[in-house]
N, CA, C and O atoms as CSV, one atom per row, in Angstrom:
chain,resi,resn,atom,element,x,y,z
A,1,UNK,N,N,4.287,-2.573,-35.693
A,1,UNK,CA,C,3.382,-3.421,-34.930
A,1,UNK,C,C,3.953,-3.705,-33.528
A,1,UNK,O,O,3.469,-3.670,-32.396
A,2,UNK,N,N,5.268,-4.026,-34.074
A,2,UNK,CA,C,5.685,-4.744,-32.299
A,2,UNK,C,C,5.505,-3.016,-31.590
A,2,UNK,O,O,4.577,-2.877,-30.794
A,3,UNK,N,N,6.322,-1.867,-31.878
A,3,UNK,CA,C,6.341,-0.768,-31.204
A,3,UNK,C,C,5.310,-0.087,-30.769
A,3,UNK,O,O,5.448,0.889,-30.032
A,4,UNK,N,N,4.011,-0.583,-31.229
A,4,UNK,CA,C,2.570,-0.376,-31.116
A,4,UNK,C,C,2.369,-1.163,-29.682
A,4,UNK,O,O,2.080,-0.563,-28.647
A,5,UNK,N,N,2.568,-2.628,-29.762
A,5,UNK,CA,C,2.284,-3.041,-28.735
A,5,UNK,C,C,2.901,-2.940,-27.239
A,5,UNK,O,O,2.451,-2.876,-26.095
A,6,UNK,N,N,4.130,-2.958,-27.842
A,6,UNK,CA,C,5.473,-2.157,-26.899
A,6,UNK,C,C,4.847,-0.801,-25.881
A,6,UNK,O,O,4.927,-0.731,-24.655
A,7,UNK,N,N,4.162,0.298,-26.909
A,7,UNK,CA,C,3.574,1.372,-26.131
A,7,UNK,C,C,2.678,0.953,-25.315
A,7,UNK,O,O,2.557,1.270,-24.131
A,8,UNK,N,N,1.636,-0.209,-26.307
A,8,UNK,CA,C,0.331,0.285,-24.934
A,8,UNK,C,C,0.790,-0.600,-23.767
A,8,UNK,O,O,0.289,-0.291,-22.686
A,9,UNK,N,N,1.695,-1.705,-23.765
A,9,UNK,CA,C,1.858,-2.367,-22.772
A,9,UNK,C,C,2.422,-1.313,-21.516
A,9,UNK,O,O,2.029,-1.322,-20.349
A,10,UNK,N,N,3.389,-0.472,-22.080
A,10,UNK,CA,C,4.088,0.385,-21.192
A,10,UNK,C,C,2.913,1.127,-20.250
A,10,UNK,O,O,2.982,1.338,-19.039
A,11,UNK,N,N,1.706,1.493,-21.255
A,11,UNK,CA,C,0.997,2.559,-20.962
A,11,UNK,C,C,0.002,1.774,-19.607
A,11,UNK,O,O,-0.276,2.378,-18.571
A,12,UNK,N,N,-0.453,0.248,-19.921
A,12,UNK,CA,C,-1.154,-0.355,-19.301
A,12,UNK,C,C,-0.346,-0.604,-17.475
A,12,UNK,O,O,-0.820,-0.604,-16.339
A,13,UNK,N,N,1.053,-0.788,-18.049
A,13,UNK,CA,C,2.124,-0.981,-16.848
A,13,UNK,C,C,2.186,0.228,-15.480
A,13,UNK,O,O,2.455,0.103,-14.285
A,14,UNK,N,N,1.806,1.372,-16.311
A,14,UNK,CA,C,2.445,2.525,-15.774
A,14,UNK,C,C,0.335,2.765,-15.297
A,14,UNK,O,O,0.060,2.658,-14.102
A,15,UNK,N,N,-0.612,2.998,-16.100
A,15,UNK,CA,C,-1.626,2.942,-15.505
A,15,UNK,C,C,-1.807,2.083,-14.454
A,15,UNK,O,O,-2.072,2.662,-13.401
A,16,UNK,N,N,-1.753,0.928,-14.400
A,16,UNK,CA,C,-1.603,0.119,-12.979
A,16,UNK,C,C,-0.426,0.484,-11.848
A,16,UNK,O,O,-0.521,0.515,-10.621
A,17,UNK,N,N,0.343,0.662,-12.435
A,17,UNK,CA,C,1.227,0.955,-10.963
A,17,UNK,C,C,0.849,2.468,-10.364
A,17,UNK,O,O,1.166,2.721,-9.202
A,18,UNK,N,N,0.261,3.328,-11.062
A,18,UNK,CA,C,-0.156,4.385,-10.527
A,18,UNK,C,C,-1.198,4.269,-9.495
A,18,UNK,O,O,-1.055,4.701,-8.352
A,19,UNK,N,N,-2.616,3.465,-10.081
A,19,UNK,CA,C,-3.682,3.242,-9.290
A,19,UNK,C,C,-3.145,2.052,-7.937
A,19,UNK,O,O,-3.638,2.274,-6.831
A,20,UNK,N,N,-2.592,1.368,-8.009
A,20,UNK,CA,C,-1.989,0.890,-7.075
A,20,UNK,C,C,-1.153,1.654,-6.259
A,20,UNK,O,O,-1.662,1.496,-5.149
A,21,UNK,N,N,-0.132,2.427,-6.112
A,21,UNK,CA,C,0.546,3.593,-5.780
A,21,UNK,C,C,-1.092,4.224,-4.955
A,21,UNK,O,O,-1.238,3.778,-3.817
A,22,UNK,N,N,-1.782,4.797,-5.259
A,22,UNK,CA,C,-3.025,5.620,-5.039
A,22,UNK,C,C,-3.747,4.978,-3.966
A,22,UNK,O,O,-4.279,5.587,-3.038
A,23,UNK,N,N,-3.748,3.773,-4.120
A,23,UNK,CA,C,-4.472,3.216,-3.503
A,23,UNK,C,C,-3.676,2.588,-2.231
A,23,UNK,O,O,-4.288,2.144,-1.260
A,24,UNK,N,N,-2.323,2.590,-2.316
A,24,UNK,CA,C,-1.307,2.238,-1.073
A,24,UNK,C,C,-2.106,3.925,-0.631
A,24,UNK,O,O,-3.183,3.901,-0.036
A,25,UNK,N,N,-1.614,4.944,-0.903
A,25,UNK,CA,C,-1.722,5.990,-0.247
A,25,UNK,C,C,-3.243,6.436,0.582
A,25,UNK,O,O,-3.410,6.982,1.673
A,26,UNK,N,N,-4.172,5.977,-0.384
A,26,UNK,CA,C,-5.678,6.108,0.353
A,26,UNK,C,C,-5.745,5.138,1.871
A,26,UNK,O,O,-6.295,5.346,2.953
A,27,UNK,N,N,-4.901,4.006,1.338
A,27,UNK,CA,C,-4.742,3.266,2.513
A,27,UNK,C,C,-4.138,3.539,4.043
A,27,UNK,O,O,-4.534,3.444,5.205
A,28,UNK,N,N,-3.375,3.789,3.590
A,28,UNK,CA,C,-2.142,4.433,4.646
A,28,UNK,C,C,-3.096,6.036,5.411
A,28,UNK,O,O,-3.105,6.115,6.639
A,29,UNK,N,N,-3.680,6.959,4.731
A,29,UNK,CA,C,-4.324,7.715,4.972
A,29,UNK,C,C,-5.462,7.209,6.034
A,29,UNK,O,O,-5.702,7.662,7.154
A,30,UNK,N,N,-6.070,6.162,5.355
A,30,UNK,CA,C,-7.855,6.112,6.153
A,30,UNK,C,C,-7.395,4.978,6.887
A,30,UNK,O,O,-8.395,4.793,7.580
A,31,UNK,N,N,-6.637,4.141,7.206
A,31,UNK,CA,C,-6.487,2.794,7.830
A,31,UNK,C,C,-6.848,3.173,9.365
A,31,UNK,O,O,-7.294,4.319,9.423
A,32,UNK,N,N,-6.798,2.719,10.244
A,32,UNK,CA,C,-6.861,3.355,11.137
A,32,UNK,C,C,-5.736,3.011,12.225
A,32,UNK,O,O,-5.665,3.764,13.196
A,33,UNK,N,N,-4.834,1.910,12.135
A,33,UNK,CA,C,-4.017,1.259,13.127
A,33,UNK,C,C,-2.475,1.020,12.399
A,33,UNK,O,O,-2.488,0.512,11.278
A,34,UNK,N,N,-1.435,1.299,12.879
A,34,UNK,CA,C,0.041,0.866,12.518
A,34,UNK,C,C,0.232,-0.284,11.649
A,34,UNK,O,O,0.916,-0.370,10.629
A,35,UNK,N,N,-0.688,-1.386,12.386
A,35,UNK,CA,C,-0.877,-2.791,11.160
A,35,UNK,C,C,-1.323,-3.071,10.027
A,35,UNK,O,O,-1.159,-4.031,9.274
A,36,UNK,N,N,-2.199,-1.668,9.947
A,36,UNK,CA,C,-3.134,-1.829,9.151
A,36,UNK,C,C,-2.802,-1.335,7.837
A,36,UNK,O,O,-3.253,-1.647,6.735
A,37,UNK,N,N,-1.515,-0.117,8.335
A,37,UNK,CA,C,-1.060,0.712,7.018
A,37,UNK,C,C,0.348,-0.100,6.880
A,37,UNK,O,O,0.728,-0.431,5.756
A,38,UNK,N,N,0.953,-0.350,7.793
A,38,UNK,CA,C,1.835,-1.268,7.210
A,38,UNK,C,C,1.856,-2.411,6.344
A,38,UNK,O,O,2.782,-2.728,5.598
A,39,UNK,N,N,0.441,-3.180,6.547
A,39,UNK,CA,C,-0.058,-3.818,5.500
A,39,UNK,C,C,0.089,-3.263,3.732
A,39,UNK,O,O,0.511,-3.773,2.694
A,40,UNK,N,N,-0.551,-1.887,4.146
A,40,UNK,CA,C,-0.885,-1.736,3.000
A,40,UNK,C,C,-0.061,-1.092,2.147
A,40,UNK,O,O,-0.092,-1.127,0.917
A,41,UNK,N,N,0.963,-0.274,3.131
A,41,UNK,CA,C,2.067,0.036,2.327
A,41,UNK,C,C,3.476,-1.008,1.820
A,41,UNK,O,O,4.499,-0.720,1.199
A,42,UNK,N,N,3.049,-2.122,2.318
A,42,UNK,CA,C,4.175,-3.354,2.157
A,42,UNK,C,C,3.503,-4.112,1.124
A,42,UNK,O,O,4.363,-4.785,0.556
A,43,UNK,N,N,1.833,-4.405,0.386
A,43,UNK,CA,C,1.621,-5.039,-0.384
A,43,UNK,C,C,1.346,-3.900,-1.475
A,43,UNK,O,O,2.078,-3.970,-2.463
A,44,UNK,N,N,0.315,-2.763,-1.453
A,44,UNK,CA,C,-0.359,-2.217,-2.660
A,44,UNK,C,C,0.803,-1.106,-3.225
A,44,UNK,O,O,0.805,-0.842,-4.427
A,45,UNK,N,N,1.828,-0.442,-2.278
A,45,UNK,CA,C,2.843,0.148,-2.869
A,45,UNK,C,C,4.012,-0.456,-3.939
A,45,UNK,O,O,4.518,-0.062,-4.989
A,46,UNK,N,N,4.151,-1.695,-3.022
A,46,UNK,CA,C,5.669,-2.660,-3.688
A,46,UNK,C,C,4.606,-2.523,-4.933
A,46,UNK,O,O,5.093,-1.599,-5.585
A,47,UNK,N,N,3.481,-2.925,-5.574
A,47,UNK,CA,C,3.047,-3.675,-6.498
A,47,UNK,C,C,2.787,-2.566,-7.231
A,47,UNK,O,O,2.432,-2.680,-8.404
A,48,UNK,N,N,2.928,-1.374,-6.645
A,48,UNK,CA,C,2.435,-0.530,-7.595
A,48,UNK,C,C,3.580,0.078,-8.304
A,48,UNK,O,O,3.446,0.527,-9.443
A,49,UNK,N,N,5.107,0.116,-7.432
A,49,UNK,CA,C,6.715,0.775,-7.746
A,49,UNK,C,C,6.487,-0.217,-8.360
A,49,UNK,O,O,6.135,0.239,-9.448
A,50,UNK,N,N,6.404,-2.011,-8.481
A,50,UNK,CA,C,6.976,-2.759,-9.010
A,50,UNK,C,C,6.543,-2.833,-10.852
A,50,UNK,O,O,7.268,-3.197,-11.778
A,51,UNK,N,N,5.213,-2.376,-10.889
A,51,UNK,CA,C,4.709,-2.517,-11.864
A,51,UNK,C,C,4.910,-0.974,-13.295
A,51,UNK,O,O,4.656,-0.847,-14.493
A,52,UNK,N,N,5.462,-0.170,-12.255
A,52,UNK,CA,C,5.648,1.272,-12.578
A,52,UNK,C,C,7.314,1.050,-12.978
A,52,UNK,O,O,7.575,1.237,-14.166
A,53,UNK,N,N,8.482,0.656,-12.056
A,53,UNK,CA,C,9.631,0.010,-12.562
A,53,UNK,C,C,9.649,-0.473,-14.221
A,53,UNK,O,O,10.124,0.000,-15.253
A,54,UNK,N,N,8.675,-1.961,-13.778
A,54,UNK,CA,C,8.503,-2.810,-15.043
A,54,UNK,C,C,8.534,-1.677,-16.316
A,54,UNK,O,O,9.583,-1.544,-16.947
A,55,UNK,N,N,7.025,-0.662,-16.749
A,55,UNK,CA,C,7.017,0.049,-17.333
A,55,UNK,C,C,8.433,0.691,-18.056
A,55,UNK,O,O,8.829,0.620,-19.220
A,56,UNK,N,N,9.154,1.503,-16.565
A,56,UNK,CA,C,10.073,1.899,-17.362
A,56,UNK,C,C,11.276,1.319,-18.017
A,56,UNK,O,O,12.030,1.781,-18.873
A,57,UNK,N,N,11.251,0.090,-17.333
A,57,UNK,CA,C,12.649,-1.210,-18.011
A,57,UNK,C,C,12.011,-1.213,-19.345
A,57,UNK,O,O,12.698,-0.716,-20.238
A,58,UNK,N,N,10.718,-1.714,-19.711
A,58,UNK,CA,C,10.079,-1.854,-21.168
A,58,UNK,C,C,10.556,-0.794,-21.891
A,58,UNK,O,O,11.315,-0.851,-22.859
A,59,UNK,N,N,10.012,0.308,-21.310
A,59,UNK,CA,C,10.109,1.482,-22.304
A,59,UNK,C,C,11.566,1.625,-22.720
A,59,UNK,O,O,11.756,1.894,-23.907
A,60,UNK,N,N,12.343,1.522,-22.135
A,60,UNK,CA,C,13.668,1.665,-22.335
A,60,UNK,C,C,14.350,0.864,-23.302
A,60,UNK,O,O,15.071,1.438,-24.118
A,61,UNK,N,N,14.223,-0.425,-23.333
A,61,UNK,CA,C,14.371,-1.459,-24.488
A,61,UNK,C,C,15.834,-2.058,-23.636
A,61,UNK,O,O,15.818,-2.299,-22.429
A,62,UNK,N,N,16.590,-2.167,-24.176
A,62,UNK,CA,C,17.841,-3.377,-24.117
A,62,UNK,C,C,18.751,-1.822,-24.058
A,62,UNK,O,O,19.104,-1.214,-25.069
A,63,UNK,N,N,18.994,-1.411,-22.756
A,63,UNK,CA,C,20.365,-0.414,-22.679
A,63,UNK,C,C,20.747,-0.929,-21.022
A,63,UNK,O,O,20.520,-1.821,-20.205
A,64,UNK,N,N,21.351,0.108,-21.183
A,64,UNK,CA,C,22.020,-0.506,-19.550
A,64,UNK,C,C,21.600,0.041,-18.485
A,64,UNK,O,O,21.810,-0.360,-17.340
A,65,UNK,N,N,20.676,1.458,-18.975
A,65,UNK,CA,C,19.651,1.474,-17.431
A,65,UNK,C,C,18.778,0.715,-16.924
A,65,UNK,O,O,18.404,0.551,-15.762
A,66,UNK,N,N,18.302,-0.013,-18.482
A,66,UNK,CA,C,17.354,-1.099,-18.086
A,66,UNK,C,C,17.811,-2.153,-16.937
A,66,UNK,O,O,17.081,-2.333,-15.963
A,67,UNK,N,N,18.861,-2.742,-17.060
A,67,UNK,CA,C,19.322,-3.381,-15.755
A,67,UNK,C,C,19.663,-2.351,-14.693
A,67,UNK,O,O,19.317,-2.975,-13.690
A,68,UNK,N,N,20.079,-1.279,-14.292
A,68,UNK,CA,C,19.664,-1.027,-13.054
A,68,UNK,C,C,17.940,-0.608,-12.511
A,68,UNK,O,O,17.535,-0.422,-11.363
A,69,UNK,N,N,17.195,-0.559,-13.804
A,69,UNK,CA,C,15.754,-0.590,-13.640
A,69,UNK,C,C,15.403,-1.887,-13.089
A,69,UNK,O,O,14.623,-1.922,-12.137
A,70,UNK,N,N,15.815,-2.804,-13.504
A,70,UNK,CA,C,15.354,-4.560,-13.347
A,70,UNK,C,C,16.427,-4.939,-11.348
A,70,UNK,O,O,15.935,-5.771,-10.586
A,71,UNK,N,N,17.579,-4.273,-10.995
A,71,UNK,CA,C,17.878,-4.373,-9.579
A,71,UNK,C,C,17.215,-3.457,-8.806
A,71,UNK,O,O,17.199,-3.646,-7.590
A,72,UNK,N,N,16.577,-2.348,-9.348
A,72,UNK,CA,C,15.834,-1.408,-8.822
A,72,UNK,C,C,14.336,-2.117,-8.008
A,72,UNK,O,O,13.819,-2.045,-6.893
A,73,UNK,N,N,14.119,-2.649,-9.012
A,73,UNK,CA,C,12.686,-3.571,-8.938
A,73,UNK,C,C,12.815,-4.431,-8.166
A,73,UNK,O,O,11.932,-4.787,-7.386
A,74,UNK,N,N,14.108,-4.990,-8.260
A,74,UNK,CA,C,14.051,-6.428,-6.863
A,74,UNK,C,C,14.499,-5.813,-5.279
A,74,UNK,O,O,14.203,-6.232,-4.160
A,75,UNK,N,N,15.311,-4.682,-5.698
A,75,UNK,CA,C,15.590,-3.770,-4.625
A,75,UNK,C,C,14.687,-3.576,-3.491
A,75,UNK,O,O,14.952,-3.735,-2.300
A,76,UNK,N,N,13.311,-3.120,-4.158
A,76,UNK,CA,C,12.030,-2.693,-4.083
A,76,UNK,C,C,11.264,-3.736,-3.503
A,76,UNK,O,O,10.590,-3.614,-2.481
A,77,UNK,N,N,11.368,-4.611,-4.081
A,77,UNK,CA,C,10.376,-6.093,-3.809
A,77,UNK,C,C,11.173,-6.927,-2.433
A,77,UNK,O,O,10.477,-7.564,-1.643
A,78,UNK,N,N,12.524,-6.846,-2.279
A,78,UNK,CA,C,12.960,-7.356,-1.078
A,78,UNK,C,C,12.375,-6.176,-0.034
A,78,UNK,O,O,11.357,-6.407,0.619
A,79,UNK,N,N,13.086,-4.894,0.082
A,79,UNK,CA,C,13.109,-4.226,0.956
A,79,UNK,C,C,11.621,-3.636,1.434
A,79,UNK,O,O,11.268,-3.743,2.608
A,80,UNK,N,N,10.984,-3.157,0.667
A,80,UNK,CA,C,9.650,-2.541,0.500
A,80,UNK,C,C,8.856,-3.425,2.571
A,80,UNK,O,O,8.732,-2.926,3.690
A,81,UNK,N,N,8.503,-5.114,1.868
A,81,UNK,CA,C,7.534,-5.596,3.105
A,81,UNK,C,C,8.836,-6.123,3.958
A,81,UNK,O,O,8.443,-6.538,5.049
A,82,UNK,N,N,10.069,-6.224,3.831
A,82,UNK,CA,C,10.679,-5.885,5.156
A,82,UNK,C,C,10.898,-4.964,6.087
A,82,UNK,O,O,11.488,-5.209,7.139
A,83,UNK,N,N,10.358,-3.647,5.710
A,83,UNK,CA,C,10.426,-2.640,6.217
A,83,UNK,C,C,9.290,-2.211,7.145
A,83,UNK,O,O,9.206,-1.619,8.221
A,84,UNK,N,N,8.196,-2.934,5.995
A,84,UNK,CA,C,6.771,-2.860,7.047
A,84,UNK,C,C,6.542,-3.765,7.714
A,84,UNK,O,O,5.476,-3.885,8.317
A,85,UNK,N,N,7.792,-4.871,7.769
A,85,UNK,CA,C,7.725,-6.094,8.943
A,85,UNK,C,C,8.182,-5.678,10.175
A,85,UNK,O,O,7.674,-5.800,11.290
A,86,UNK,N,N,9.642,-4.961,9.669
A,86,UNK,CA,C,9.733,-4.098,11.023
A,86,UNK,C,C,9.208,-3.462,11.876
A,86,UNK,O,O,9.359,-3.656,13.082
A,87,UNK,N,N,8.461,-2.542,11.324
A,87,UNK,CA,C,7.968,-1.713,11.439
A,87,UNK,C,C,6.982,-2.082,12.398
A,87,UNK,O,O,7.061,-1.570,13.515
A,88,UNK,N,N,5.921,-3.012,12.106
A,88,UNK,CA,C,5.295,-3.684,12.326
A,88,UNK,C,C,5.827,-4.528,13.826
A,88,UNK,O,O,5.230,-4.358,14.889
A,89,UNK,N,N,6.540,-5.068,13.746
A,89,UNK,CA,C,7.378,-5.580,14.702
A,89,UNK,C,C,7.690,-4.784,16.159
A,89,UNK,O,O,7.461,-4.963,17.356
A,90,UNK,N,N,8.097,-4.177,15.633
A,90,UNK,CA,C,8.701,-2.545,16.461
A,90,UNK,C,C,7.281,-2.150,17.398
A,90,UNK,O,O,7.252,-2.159,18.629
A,91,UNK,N,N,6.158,-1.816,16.517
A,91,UNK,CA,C,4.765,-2.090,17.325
A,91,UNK,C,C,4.721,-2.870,18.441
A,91,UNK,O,O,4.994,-2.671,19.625
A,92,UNK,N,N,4.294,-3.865,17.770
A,92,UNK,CA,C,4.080,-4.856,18.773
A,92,UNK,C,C,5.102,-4.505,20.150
A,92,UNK,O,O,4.726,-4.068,21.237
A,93,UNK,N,N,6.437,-4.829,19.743
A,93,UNK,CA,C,7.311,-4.893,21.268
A,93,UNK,C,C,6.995,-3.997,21.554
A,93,UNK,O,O,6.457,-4.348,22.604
A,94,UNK,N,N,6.765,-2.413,21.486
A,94,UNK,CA,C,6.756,-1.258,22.013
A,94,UNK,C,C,5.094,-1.315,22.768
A,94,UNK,O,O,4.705,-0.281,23.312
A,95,UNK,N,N,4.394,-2.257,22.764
A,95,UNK,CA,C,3.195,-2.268,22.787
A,95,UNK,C,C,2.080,-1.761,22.353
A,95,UNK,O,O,1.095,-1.673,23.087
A,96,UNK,N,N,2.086,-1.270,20.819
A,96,UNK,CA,C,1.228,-0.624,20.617
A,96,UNK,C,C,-0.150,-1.799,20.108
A,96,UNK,O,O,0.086,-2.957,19.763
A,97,UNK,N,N,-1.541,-1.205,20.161
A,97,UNK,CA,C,-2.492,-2.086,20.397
A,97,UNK,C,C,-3.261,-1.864,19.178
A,97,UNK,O,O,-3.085,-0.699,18.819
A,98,UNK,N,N,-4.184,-2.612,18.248
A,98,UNK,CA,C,-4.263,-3.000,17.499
A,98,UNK,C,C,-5.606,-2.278,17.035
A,98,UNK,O,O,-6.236,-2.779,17.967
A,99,UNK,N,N,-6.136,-1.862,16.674
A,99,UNK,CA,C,-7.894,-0.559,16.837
A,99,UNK,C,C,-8.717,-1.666,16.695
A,99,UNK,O,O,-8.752,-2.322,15.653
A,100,UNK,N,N,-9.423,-1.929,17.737
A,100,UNK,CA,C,-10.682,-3.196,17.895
A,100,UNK,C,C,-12.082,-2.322,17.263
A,100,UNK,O,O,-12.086,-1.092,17.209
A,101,UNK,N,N,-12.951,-2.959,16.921
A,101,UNK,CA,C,-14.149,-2.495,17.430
A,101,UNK,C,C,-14.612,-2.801,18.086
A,101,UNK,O,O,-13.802,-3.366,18.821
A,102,UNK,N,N,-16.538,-2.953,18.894
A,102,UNK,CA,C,-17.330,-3.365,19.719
A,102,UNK,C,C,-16.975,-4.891,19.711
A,102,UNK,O,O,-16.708,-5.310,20.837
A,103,UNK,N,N,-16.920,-5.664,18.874
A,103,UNK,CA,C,-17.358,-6.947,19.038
A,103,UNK,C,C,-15.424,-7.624,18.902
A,103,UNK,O,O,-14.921,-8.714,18.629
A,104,UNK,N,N,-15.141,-6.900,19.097
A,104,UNK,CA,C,-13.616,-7.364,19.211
A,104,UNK,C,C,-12.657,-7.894,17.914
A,104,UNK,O,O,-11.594,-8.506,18.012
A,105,UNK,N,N,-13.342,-7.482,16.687
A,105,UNK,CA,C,-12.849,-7.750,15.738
A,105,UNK,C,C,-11.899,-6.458,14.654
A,105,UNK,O,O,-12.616,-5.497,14.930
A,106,UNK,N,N,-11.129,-6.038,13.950
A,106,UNK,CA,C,-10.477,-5.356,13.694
A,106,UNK,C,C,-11.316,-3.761,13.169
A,106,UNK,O,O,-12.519,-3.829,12.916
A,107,UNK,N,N,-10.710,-2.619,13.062
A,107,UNK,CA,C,-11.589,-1.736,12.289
A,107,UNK,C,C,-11.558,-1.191,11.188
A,107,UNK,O,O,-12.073,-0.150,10.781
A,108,UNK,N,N,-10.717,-2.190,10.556
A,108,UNK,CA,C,-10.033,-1.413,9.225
A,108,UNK,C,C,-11.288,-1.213,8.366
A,108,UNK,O,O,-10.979,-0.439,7.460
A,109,UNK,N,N,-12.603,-1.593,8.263
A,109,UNK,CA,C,-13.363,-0.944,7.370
A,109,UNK,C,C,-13.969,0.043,8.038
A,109,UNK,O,O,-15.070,0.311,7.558
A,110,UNK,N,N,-13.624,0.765,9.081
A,110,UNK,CA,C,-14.326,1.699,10.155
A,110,UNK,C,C,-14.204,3.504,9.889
A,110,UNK,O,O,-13.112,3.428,9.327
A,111,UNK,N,N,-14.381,4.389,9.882
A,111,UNK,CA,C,-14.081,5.695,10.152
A,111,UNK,C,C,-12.746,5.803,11.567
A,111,UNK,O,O,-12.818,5.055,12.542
A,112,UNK,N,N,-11.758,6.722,11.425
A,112,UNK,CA,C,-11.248,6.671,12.855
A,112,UNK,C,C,-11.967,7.452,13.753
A,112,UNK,O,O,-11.583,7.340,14.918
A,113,UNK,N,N,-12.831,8.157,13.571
A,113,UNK,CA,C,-13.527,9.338,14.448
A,113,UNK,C,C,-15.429,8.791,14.237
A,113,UNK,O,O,-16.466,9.192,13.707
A,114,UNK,N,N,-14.989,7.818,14.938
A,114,UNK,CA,C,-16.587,6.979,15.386
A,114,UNK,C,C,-17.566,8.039,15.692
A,114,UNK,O,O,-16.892,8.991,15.300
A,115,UNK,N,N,-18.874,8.665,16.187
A,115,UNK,CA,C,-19.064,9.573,16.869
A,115,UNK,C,C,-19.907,8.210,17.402
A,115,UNK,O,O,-19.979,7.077,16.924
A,116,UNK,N,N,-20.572,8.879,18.720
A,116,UNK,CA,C,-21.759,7.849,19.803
A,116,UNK,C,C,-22.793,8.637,19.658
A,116,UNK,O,O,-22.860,9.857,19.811
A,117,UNK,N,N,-23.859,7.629,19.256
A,117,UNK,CA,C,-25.232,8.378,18.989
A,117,UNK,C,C,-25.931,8.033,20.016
A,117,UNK,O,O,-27.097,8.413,20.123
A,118,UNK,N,N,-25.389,7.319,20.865
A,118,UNK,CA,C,-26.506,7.311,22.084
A,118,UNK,C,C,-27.042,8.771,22.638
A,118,UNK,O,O,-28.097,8.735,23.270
A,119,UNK,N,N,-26.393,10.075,22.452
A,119,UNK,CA,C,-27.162,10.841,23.022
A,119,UNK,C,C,-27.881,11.368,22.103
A,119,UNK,O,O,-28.581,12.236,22.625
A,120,UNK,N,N,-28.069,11.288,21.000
A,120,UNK,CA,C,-29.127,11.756,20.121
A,120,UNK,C,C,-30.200,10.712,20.498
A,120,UNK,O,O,-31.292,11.281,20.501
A,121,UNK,N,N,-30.312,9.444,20.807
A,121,UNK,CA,C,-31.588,8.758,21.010
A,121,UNK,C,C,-31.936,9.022,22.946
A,121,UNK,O,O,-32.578,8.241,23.648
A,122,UNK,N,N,-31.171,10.565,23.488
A,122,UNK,CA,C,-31.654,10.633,24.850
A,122,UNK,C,C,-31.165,9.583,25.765
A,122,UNK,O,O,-31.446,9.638,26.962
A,123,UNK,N,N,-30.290,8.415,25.159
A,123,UNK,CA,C,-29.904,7.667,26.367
A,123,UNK,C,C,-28.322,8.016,26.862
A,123,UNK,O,O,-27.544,8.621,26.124
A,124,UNK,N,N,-28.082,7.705,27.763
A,124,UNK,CA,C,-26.596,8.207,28.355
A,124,UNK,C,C,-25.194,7.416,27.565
A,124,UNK,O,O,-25.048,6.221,27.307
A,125,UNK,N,N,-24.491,8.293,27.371
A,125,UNK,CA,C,-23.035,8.314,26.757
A,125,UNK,C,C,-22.742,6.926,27.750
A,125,UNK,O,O,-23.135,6.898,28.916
A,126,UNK,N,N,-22.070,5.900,27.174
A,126,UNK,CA,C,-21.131,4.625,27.036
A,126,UNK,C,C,-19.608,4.718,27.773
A,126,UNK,O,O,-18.831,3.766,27.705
C-alpha cells in the first residue's frame, strides 16, 4: 500500500515538473523581451527542477543520494531567480528596453512579428 502510493506520488511529482519545465521553455521561446523570459525562466523552471528533484529524493527513499538530491533542490531554488535577477539587472544598466505595445503597456501576450494591416485596408504604412 504505502509503495503504491509512494509510486504514484513520484509519478504525479515528475508529471508536474515536466509540464512546468515545458512550459518555462514555451515561455522563454514566445516571450518577446529579456524581462519577460527571465521571468519565466526564474519562476516556471525553478518549480518545475524543483518538483522533478522532489520526485527523485522520493523515489530514492532514505540513502545518501537522497540528501544530495534535497541540497540539489535548494541549490536550485536559491540560484535559479538569482540568476534571472541578474540577468535582468544587467538589462536594465546596459539599457535594454522593455517591448511596449501601442497603448504603452507590455507585450507579453503579443506575437513578436506584429505585421501592419494598414496597407491591406489601402491606407498608408504607420
Amino acid at each position: 500500500m504505502i509503495e503504491t502510493i509512494r509510486f504514484w506520488a513520484v509519478v504525479v511529482l515528475l508529471g508536474l515538473g515536466v509540464f512546468f519545465t515545458l512550459v518555462s521553455a514555451v515561455g522563454i521561446i514566445r516571450l518577446p523581451d529579456v524581462y519577460a523570459r527571465t521571468h519565466t525562466a526564474s519562476q516556471a523552471d525553478t518549480l518545475g527542477a524543483g518538483l522533478t528533484l522532489a520526485a527523485v529524493a522520493l523515489a530514492l527513499g532514505w540513502q545518501h543520494a537522497t540528501v544530495y538530491t534535497v541540497l540539489l533542490l535548494f541549490f536550485v531554488f536559491i540560484t535559479n531567480p538569482t540568476a534571472a535577477h541578474a540577468i535582468a539587472r544587467s538589462a536594465a544598466e546596459t539599457g535594454v528596453e522593455a517591448r511596449l505595445d501601442d497603448e504603452g503597456s507590455s507585450a507579453h501576450g503579443r506575437d513578436a512579428e506584429a505585421t501592419d494591416h494598414s496597407t491591406e485596408t489601402g491606407g498608408e504604412p504607420q
